[in-house]
C-alpha positions in Angstrom: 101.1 92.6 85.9 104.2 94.2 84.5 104.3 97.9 83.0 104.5 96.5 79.8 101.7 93.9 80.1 98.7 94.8 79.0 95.7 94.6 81.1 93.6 92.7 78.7 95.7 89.8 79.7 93.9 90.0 83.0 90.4 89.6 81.6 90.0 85.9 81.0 91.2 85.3 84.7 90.0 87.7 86.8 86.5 85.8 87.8 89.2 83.2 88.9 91.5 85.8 91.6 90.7 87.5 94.7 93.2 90.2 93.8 94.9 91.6 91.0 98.5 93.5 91.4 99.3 96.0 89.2 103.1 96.9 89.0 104.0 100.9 88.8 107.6 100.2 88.1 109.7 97.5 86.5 110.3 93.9 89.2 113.3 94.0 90.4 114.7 96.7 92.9 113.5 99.2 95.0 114.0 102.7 95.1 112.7 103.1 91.1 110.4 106.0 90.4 106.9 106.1 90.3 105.0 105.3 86.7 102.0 107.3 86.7 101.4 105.7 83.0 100.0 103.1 85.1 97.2 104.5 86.6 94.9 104.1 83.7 95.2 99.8 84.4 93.8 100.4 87.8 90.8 102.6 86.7 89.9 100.3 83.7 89.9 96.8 86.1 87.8 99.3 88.9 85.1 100.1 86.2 84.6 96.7 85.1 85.1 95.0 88.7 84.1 96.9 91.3 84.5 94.6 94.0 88.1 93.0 93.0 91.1 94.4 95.7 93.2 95.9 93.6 97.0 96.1 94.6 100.0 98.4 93.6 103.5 98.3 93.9 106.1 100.5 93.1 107.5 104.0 94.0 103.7 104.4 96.1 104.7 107.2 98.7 103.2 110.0 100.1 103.3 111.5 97.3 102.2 109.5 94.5 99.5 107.0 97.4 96.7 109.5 96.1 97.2 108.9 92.3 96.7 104.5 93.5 93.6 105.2 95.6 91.7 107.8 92.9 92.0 105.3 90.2 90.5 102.4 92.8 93.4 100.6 94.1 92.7 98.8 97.4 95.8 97.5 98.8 98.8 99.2 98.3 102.5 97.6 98.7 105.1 100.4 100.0 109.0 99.8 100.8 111.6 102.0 100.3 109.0 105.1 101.2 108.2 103.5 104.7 111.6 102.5 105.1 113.6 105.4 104.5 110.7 107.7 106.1 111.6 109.7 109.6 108.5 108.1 111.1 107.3 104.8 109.1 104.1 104.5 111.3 103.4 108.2 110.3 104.1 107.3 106.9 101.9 104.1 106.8 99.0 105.2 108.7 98.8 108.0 105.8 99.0 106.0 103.1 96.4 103.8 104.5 93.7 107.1 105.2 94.5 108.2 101.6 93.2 104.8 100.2 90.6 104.3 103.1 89.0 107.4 102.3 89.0 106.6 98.4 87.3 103.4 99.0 84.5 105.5 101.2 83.7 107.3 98.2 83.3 105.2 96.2 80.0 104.5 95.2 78.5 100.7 96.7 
């Protein structure tokens, strides 16, 4: 969903999707900053659903990966932050141990 869809959209469907993405900036273009404003989507759909994968996409870099895996995302789309890194496998790999670690904790 859009940053100005709300998430209560999502409810009649989601016994119907494997996976639910949740946008953290505006479709479009890359390179847009990160909206942290967001974050609250991800943690309301991980209360209710604890098993749905959870995606984000938009801005997610090093520095904003550990804001998406504390509120429960699962999957995590990255571009221009890989792609413009010095070392994109150092960059993925983690991203990826920021989120695996998240899921870990998280309670079964």
């Amino acid at each position: 969903i859009k940053p100005k869809t709300a998430v209560d959209v999502l409810l009649p469907l989601v016994d119907l999707v494997d996976m639910v993405l949740i946008m953290t900036v505006e479709p479009g273009f890359g390179g847009q900053k990160f909206m942290a404003d967001m974050m609250p989507k991800i943690s309301f759909l991980r209360e209710k659903y604890t098993d749905l994968e959870i995606e984000v996409d938009g801005g997610v870099s090093p520095s904003t990966i550990q804001h998406c895996a504390d509120a429960g995302a699962t999957m995590i789309v990255s571009g221009s932050a890989v792609v413009n890194s010095e070392n994109p496998k150092e960059t993925i790999t983690y991203m990826r141990d920021i989120v695996n670690q998240a899921i870990q904790k998280t309670p079964a």
